[in-house]
C-alpha atoms as a printed R data frame, in Angstrom:
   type eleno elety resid chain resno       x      y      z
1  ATOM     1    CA   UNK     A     1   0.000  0.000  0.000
2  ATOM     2    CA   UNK     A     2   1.420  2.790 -1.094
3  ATOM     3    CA   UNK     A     3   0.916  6.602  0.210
4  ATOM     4    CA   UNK     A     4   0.022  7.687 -3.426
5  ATOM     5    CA   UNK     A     5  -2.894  5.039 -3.668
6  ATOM     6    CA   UNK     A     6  -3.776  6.079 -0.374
7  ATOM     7    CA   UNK     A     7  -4.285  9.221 -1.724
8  ATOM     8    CA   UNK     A     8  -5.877  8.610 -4.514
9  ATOM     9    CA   UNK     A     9  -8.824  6.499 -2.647
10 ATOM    10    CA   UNK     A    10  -9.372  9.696 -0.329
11 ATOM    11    CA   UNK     A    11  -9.454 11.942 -3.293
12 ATOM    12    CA   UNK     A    12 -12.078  9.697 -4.922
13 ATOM    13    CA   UNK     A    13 -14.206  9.911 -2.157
14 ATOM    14    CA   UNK     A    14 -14.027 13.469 -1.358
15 ATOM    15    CA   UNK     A    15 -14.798 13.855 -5.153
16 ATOM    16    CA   UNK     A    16 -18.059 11.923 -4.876
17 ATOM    17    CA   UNK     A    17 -19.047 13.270 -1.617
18 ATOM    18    CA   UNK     A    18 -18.591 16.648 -3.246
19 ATOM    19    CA   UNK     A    19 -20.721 15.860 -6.271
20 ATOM    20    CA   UNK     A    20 -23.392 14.714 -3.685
21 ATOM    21    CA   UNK     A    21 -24.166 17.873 -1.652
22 ATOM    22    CA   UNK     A    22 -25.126 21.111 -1.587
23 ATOM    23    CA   UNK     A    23 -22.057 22.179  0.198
24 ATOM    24    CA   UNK     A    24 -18.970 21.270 -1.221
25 ATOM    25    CA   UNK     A    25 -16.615 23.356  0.196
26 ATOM    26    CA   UNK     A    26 -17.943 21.518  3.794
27 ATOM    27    CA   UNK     A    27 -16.506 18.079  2.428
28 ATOM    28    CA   UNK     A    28 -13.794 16.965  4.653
29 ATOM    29    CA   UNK     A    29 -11.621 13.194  4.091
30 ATOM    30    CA   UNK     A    30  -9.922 12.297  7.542
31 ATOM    31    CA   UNK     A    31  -7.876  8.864  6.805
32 ATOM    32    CA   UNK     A    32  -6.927  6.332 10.000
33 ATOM    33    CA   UNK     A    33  -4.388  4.341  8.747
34 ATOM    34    CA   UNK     A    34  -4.598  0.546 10.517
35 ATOM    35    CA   UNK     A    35  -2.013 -2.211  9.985
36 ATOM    36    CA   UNK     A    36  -4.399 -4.042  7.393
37 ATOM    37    CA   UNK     A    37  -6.857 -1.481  7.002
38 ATOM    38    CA   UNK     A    38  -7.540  2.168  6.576
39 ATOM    39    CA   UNK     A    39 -10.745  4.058  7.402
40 ATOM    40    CA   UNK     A    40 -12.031  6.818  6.166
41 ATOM    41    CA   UNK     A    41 -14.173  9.686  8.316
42 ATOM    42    CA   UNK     A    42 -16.070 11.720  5.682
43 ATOM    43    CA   UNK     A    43 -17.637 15.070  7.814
44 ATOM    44    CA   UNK     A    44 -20.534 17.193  5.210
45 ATOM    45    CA   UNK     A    45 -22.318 20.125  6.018
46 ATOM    46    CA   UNK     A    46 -25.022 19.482  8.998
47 ATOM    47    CA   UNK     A    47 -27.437 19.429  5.996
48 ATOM    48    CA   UNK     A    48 -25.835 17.306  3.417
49 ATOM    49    CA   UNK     A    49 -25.253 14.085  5.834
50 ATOM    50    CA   UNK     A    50 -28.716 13.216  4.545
51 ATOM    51    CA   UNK     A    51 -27.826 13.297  0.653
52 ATOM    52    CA   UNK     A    52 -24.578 11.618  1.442
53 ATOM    53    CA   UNK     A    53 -26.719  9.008  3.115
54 ATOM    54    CA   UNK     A    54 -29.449  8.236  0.652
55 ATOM    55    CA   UNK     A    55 -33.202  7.165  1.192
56 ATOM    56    CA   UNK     A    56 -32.512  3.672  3.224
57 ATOM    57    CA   UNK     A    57 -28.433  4.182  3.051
58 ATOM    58    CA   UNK     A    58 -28.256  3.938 -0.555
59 ATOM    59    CA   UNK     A    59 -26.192  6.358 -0.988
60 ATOM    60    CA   UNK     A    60 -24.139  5.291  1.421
61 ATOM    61    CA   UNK     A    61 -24.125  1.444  0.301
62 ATOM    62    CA   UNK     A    62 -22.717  2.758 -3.463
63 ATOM    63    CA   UNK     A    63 -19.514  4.443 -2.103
64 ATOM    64    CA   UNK     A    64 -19.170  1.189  0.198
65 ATOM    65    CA   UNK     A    65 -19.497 -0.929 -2.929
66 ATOM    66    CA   UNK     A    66 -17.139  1.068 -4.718
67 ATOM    67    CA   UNK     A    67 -14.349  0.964 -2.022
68 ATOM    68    CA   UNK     A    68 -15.263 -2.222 -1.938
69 ATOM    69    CA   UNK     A    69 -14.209 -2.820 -5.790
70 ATOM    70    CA   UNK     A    70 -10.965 -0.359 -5.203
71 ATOM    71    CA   UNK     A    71 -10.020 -2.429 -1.863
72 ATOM    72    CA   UNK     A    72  -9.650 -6.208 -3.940
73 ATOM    73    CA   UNK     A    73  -7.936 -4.186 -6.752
74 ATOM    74    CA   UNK     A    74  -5.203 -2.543 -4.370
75 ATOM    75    CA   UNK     A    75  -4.991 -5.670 -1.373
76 ATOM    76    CA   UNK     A    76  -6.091 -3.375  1.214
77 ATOM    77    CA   UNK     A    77  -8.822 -3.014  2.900
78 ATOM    78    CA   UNK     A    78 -11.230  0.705  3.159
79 ATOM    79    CA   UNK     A    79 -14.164  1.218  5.222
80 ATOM    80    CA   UNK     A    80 -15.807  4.519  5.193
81 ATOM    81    CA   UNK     A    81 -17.330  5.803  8.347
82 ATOM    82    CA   UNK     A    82 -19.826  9.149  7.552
83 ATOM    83    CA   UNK     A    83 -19.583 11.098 10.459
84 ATOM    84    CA   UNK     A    84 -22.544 13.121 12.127
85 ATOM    85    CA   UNK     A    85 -22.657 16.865 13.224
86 ATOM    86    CA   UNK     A    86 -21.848 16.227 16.813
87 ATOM    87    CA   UNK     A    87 -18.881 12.824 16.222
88 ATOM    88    CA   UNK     A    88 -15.503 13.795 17.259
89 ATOM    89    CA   UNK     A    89 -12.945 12.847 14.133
């Protein structure tokens, strides 16, 4: 895993985040880098979490299933955690 693919994943989430809401200058990537995994914290405007979210966690579901497809092609596992208003980073 290198820091440039690392990166690259955050970048491609804060790019669909962004494309998502209403406030895209709000749209904020934290990474946690584990020994066999890395987490992402992805913090929206107060009123965006919703559209990030989707009716019944689409939303959310699609940019799971998409690190999903970019964790087998790299060996390393991504989870994305969408943080609320009032979560600590």
């Amino acid at each position: 895993m290198t820091q440039h693919e690392m990166v690259a994943v955050e970048e491609l989430v804060r790019e669909i985040a962004r494309a998502l809401v209403d406030e895209p200058e709000a749209v904020e990537v934290q990474t946690v880098a584990r020994d066999e995994s890395t987490i992402l914290k992805l913090r929206v405007a107060p009123g965006d979490v919703g559209k990030v979210i989707g009716k019944q966690g689409r939303t959310a579901r699609s940019v799971r299933t998409i690190l999903s497809a970019v964790s087998m092609k790299l060996h390393h596992r991504y989870t994305l955690d969408i943080l609320e208003e009032d979560e600590e980073a």
